[in-house]
C-alpha positions in Angstrom: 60.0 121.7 -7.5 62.7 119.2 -7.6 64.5 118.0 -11.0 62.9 115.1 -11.3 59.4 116.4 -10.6 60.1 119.4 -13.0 61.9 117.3 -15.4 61.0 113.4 -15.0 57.5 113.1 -13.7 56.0 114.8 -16.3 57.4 112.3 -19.0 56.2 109.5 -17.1 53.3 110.5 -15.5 52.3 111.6 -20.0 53.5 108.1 -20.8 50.8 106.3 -17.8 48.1 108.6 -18.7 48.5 108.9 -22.2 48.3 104.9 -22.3 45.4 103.2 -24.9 43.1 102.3 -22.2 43.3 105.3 -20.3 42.4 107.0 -23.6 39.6 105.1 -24.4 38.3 106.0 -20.8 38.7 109.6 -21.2 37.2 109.5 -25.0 34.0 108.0 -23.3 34.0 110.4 -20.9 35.0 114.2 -21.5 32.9 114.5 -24.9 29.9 114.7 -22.3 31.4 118.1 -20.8 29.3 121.4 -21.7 29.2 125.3 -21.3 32.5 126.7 -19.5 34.5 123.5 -18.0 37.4 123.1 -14.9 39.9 120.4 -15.6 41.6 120.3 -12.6 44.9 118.4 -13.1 45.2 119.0 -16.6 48.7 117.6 -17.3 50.0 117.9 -20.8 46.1 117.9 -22.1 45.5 114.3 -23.0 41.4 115.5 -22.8 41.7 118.3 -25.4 41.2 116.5 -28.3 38.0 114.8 -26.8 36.5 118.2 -26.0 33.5 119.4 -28.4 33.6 122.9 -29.6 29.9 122.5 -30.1 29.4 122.2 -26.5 32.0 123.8 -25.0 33.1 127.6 -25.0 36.6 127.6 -22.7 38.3 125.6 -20.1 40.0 126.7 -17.0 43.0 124.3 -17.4 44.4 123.6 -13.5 47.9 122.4 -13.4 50.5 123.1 -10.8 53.0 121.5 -12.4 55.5 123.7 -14.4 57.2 120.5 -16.5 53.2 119.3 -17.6 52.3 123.2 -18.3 54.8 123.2 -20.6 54.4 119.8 -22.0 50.9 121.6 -22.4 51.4 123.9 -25.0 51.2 122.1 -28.4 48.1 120.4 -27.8 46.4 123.6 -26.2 47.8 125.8 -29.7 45.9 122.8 -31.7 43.0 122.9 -29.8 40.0 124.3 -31.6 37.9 125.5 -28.0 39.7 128.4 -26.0 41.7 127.3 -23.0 43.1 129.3 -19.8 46.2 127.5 -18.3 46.1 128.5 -14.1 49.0 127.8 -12.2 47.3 126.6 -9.4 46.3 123.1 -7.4 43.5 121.7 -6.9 43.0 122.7 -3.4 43.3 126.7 -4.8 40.8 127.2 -8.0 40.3 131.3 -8.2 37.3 130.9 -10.0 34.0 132.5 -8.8 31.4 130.0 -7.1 28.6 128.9 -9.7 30.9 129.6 -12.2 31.5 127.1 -14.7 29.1 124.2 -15.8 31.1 120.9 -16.0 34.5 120.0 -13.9 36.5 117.5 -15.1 38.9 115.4 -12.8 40.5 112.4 -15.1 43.3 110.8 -12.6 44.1 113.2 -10.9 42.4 112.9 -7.4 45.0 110.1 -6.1 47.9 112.7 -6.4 46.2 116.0 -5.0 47.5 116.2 -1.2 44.1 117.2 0.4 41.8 115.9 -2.1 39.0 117.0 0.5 39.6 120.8 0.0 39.9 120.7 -3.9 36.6 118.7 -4.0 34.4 121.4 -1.7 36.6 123.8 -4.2 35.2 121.8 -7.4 31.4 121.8 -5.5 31.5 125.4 -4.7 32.2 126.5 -8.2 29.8 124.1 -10.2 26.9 125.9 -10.8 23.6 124.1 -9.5 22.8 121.8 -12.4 26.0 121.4 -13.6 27.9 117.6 -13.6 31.2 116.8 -12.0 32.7 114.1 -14.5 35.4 112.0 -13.4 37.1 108.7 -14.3 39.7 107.6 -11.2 41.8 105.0 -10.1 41.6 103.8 -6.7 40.8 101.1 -4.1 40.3 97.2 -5.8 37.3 95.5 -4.3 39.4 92.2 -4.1 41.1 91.8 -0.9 44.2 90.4 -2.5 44.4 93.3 -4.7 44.0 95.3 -1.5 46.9 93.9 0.2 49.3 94.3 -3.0 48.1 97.8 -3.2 49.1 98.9 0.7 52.1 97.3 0.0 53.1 99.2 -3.0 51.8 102.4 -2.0 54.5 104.5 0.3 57.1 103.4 -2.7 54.9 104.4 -5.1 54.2 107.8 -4.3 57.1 109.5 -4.3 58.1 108.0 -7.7 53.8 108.4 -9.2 54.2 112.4 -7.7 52.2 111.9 -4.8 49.6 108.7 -6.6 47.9 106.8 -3.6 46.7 103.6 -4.7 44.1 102.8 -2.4 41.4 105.7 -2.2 38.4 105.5 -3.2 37.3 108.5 -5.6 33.5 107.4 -5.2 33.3 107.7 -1.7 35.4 110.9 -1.6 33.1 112.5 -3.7 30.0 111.6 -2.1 31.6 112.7 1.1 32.5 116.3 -0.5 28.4 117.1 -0.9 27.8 115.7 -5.1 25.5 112.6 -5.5 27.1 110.3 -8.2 24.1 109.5 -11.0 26.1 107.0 -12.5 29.6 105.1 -12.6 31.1 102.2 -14.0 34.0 100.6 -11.6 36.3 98.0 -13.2 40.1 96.9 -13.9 41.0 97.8 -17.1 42.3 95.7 -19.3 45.9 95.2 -19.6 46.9 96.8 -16.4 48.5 95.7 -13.6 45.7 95.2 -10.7 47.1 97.0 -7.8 47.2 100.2 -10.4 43.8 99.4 -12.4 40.7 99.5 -10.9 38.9 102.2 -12.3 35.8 104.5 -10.9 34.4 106.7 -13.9 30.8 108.4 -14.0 29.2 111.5 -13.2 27.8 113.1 -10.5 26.1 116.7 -9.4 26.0 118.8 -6.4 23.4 117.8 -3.5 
């Protein structure tokens, strides 16, 4: 990895992601996690503190990303549930299929490179029953807010590490074989539009 990638990225890509609203999103949504959980794209672990040692036993902590591994390690010594750090992407989770019970993917699905392979890898290790739980920017419904966003997008992505603005997380996983029980899709507040609309829910395996 390049300097800034290795050095750079991570800060910002923390300071995005670590933002108020995109805290409240993931407070909502990764207490509902159970048994053993994949985070794939785990950053610095912004979830941990949401996770309930109640309901979960350990979580297999994807992150390719030396810089956010390492920005990792306080909050995974503070956290109270066990917690395996894999150096791996998305596209490459060594974990046996019908293996864990949740996967969590909290923005993270606009900068994986072929989102499509990480998704049939989330599917094939889910165990039947078990909820994929994800809360995703992507795609505005609002054509002006489409236009902005293809516009933005090739300068974007080199300096968001790879972030695509305009897919849609929803339809990628529908696509990838998991039918979506529920999801809330809205701008958040406080966000610029062309970087805002957000997809969030849950879905399982067909």
């Amino acid at each position: 990895m390049s300097f800034y990638e290795n050095h750079i990225l991570p800060h910002l890509i923390g300071c995005a992601c670590g933002a108020p609203q995109i805290m409240k999103q993931r407070s909502r949504l990764v207490p509902k996690a159970e048994g053993r959980v994949l985070e794939v794209g785990f950053g610095a672990g912004p979830n941990l503190e949401f996770y309930d040692p109640a309901k979960v036993s350990r979580v297999f902590a994807l992150e390719p990303s030396m810089g956010m591994r390492r920005k990792a390690a306080a909050a995974i010594e503070a956290c109270p549930v066990e917690v395996e750090l894999i150096d791996l992407p998305g596209e490459e989770i060594p974990l046996d299929d019908d293996s864990v019970d949740t996967v969590v993917l909290t923005y993270t699905a606009c900068t994986i490179p072929d989102v499509d392979a990480a998704l049939a890898q989330m599917r094939r290790v889910l165990k039947p029953g078990g909820r994929l739980l994800f809360s995703e920017h992507g795609l505005a419904p609002d054509p002006g807010v489409q236009r902005w966003q293809k516009i933005i997008e090739p300068v974007w992505k080199p300096i968001g590490g790879g972030c695509h603005l305009t897919r849609r997380p929803d339809a990628l996983i529908e696509a990838a074989g998991f039918s979506i029980s529920d999801m809330t899709a809205d701008y958040l507040p406080k966000s610029p539009k062309f970087a805002s609309f957000n997809y969030a829910g849950a879905a399982m395996v067909r």
